[in-house]
C-alpha positions as CSV (number, residue, x, y, z in Angstrom):
1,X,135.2,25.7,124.5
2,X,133.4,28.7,126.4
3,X,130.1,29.8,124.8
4,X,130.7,33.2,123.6
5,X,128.3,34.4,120.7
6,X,128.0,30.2,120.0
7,X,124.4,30.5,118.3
8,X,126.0,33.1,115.7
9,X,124.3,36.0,115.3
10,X,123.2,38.4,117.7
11,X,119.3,39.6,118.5
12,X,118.1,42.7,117.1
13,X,117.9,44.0,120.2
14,X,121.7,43.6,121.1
15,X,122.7,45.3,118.1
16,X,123.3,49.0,118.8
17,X,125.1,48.6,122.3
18,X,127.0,45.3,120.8
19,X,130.5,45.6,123.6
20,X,130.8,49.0,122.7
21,X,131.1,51.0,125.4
22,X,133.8,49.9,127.2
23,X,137.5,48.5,125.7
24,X,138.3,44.4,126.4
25,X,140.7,42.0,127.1
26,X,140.5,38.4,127.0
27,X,140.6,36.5,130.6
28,X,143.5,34.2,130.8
29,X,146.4,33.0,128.3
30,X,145.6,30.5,125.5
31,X,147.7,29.1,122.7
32,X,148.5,27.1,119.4
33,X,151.0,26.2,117.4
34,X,151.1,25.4,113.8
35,X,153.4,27.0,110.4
36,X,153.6,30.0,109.0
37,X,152.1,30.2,105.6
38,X,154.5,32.0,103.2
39,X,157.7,30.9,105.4
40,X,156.9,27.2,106.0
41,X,158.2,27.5,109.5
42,X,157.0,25.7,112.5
43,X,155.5,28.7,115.4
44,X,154.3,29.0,118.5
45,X,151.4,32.1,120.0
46,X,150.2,32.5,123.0
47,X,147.3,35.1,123.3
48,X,147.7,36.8,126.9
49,X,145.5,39.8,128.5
50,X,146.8,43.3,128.5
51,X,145.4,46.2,130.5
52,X,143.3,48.7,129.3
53,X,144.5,51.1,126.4
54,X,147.5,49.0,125.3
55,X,146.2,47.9,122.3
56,X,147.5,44.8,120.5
57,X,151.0,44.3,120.4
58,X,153.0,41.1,119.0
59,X,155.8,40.1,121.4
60,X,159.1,38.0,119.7
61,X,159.7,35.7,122.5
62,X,162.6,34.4,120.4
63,X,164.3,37.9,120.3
64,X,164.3,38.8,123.9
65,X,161.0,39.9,124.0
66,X,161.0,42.6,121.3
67,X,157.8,44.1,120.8
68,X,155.8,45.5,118.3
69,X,152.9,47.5,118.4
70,X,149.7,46.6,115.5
71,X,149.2,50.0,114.2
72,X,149.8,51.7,110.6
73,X,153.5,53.0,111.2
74,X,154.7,49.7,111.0
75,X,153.4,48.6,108.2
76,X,155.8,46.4,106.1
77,X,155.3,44.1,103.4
78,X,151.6,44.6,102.0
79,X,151.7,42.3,99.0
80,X,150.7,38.4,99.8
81,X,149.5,38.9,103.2
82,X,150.1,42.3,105.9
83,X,153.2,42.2,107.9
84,X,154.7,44.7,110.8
85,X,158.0,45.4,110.9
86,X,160.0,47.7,114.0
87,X,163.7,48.5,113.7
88,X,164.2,45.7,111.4
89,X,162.0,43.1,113.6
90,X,159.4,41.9,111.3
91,X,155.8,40.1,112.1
92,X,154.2,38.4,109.0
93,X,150.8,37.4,108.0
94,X,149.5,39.3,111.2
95,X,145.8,39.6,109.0
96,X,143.6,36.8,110.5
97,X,144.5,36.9,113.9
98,X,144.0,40.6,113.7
99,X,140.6,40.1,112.6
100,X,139.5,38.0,114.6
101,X,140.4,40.3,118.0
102,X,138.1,43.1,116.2
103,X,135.2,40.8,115.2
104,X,135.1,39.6,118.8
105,X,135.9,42.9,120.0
106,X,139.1,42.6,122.1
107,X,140.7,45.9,122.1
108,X,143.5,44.8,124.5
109,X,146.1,41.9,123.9
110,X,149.7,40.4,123.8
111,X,150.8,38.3,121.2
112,X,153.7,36.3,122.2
113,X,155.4,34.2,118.9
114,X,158.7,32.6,118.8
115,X,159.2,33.1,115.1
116,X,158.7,35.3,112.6
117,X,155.3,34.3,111.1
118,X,151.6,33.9,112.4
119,X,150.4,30.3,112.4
120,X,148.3,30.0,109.0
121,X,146.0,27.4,111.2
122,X,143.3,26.3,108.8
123,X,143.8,29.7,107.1
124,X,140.7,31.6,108.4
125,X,139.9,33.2,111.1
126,X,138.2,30.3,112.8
127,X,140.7,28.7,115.8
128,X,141.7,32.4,116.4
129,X,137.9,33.2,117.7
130,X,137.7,29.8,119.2
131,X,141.0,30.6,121.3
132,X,139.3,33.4,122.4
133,X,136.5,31.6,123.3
134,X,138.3,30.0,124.9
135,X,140.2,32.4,127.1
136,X,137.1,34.6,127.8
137,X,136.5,37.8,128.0
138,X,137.2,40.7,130.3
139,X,135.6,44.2,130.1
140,X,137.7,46.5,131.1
141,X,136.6,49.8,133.2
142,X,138.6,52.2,130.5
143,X,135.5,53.8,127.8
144,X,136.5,52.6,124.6
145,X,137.8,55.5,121.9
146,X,136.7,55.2,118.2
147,X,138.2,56.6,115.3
148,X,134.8,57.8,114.1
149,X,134.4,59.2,109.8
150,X,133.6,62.7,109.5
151,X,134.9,62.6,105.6
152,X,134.8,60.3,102.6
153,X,138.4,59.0,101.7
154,X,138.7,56.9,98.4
155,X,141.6,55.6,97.2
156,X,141.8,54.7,93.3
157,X,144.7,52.7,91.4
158,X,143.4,51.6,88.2
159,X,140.3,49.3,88.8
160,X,140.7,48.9,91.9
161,X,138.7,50.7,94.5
162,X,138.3,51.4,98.4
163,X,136.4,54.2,100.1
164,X,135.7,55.1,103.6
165,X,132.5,57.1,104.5
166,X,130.7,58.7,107.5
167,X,128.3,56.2,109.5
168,X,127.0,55.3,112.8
169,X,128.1,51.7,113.2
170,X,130.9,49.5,111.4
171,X,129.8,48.2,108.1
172,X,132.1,46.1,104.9
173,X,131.0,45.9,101.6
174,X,133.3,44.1,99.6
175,X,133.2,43.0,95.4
176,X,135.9,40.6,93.8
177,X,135.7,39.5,90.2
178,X,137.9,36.3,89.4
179,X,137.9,35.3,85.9
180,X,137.8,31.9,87.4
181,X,134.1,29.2,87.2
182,X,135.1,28.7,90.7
183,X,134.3,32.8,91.4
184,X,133.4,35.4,88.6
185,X,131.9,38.0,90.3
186,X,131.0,38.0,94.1
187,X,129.8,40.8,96.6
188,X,129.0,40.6,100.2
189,X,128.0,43.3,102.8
190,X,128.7,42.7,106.6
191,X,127.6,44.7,109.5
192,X,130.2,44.4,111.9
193,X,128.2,45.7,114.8
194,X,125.9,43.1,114.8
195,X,127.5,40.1,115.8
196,X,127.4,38.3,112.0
197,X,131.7,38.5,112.0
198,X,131.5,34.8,113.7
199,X,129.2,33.3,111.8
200,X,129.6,35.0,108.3
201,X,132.9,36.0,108.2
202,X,135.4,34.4,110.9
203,X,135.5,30.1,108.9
204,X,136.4,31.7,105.4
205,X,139.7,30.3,104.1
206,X,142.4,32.1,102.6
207,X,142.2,30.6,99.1
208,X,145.1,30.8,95.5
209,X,145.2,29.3,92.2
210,X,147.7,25.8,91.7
211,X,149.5,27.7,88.3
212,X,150.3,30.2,90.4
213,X,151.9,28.0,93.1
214,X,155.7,27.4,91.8
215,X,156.4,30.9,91.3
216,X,155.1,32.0,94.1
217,X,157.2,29.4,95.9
218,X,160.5,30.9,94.0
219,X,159.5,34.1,95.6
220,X,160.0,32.3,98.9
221,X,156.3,32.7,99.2
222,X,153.4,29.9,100.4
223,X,156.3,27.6,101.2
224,X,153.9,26.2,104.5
225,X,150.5,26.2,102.1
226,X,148.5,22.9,101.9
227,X,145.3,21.6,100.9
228,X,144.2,22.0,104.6
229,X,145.0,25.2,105.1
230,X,144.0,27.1,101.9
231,X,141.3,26.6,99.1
232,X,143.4,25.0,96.3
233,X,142.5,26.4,92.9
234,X,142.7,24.4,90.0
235,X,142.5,26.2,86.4
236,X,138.7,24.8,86.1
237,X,137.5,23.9,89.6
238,X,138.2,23.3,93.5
239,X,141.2,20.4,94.6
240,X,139.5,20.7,98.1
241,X,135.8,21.2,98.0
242,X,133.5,21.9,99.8
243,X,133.1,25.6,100.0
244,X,132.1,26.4,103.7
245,X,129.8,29.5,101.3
246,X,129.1,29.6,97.9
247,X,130.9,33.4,98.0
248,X,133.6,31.7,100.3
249,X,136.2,33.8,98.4
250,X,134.8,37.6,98.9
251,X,133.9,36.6,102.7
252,X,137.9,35.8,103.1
253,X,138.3,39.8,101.7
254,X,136.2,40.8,104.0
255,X,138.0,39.0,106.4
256,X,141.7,40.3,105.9
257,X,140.4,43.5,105.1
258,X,138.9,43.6,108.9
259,X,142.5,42.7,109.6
260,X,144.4,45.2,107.7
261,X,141.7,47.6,109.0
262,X,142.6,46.9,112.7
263,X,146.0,48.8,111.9
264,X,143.8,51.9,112.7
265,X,144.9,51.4,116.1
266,X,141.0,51.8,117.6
267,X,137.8,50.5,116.3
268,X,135.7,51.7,114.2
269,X,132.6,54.1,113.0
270,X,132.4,54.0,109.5
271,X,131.0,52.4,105.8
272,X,134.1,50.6,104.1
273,X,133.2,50.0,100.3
274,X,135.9,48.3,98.0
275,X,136.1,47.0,94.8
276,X,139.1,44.8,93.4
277,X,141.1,46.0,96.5
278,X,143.9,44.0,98.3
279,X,146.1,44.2,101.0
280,X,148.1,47.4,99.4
281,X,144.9,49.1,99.3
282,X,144.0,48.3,102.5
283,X,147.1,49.5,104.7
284,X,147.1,52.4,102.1
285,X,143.7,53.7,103.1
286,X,144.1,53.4,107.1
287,X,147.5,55.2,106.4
288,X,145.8,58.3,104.5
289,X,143.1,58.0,106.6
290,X,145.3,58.8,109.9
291,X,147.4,61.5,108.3
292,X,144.4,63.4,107.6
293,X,143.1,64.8,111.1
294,X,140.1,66.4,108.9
295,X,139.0,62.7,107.8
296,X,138.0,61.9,111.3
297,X,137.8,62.7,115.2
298,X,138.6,60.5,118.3
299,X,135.5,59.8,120.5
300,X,133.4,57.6,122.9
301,X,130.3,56.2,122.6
302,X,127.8,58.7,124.3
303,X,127.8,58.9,128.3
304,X,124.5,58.0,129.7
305,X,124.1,54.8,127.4
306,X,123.0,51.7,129.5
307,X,125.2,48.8,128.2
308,X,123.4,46.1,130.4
309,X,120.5,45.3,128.0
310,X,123.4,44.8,125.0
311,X,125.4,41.8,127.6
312,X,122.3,40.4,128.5
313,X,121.1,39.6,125.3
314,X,124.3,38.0,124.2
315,X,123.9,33.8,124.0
316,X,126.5,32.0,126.4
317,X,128.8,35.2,126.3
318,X,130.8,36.0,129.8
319,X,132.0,39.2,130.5
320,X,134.1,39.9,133.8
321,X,134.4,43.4,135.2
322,X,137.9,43.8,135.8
């Protein structure tokens, strides 16, 4: 396993010109294989470089190579987990992988599957960063283009809350409440640009409550869910402790909200805030967002801007000019 950002967080000193400047790709091909968790089926991925400004696309190997792009227009199902569908070719539970190509910053990818669903792995975002790891990564010579806030966007549906708002850097701050002695009420605040995704956000597990479980399976949902690849829920406690945080639960928000976020098509400059919000919310904002040319502008980081100091402050990471 390569040693990319392996002591967590990054120095103070890294954090404004974090692998900004210019877009990324990872180095060489890596894989897994595992099931998918609402369909239960067994999946192979591959991660493989792409050149610069492709973005990440998801490649159906098992339907001739049918390919579809990770942006907002092809948005499908937003209810249990975010999935992508193009001319009736559908991607499911695309979330965790997703976030894990923005918190380590790869711009550029192909996602190769031979089924229908993303392998729910240990259901965070964990092996997907540590396949990256793995692969390495390649900065690419192409500057990388932000989708940077000029304008506050909040979306509303009852209690439930997410805003978007003018900042200089990438920041998450996320509140759940969960009648449950298990969760209640639990905020956390991330700073994306700072190299805390790894470490903070990446090993939280996707988590759901056991008497919710049979319906949910006679909605052909959860179907490949198990105690090792979820945090089981009982009515008064945990079937699976430990907690890998205390506030495990709002730290897997963050985490598919970083997901659902990628859909954007470009990173990010901007303060997310949400309250109660879930996947629905989520896709809803980044589509608002991009129909609304006033919200935001297109740009690069500023020309001039020495980027060597940033790569070599970061622990064990390497970066290939390509």
């Amino acid at each position: 396993m390569c040693g990319c950002f392996a002591t967590g967080e990054l120095p103070t000193s890294a954090f404004i010109l974090y692998l900004l400047i210019q877009e990324q790709t990872i180095r060489t091909a890596v894989e897994c294989q595992g099931v998918g968790l609402h369909s239960g089926a067994p999946v192979k991925l591959r991660i493989l470089p792409a050149p610069a400004s492709t973005g990440i696309i998801f490649r159906r190997v098992d339907l001739d190579g049918f390919e579809v792009e990770a942006v907002s227009k092809n948005v499908a199902r937003v209810s249990y987990a975010t999935s992508l569908m193009k001319k009736g070719v559908l991607i499911s539970t695309t979330e965790h992988l997703l976030s894990a190509l923005v918190g380590m910053r790869i711009d550029n990818a192909i996602i190769e599957l031979n089924n229908l669903e993303l392998p729910i792995l240990d259901g965070s975002a964990r092996p997907f960063v540590d396949l990256i790891r793995k692969a390495g990564i390649r900065k690419q010579r192409r500057a990388r283009s932000y989708v940077r806030i000029l304008r506050a966007l909040e979306v509303h549906e009852g209690n439930k809350f997410i805003g978007i708002y003018p900042a200089e850097s990438y920041s998450i701050s996320y509140t759940i409440n969960f009648p449950h002695p298990m969760i209640g009420r639990e905020a956390f605040r991330l700073e994306l640009t700072n190299g805390q995704y790894v470490s903070q956000i990446a090993p939280a597990r996707t988590f759901g409550f056991l008497h919710e479980a049979e319906a949910l399976r006679q909605q052909g949902l959860i179907r490949g869910a198990s105690k090792e690849n979820a945090l089981v829920l009982t009515r008064n406690g945990l079937e699976n402790p430990p907690l890998r945080y205390p506030d495990e639960f709002v730290r897997h928000k963050i985490l598919d909200l970083i997901g659902d976020l990628a859909l954007i098509g470009k990173q990010v400059l901007g303060n997310v805030v949400a309250d109660l919000a879930g996947h629905a919310m989520h896709t809803a904002l980044v589509s608002r967002l991009l129909r609304d040319r006033t919200l935001w502008e297109e740009t690069t980081l500023a020309e001039g801007r020495e980027e060597g100091s940033a790569y070599e402050n970061l622990p064990g990471q390497q970066v290939l000019q390509s």
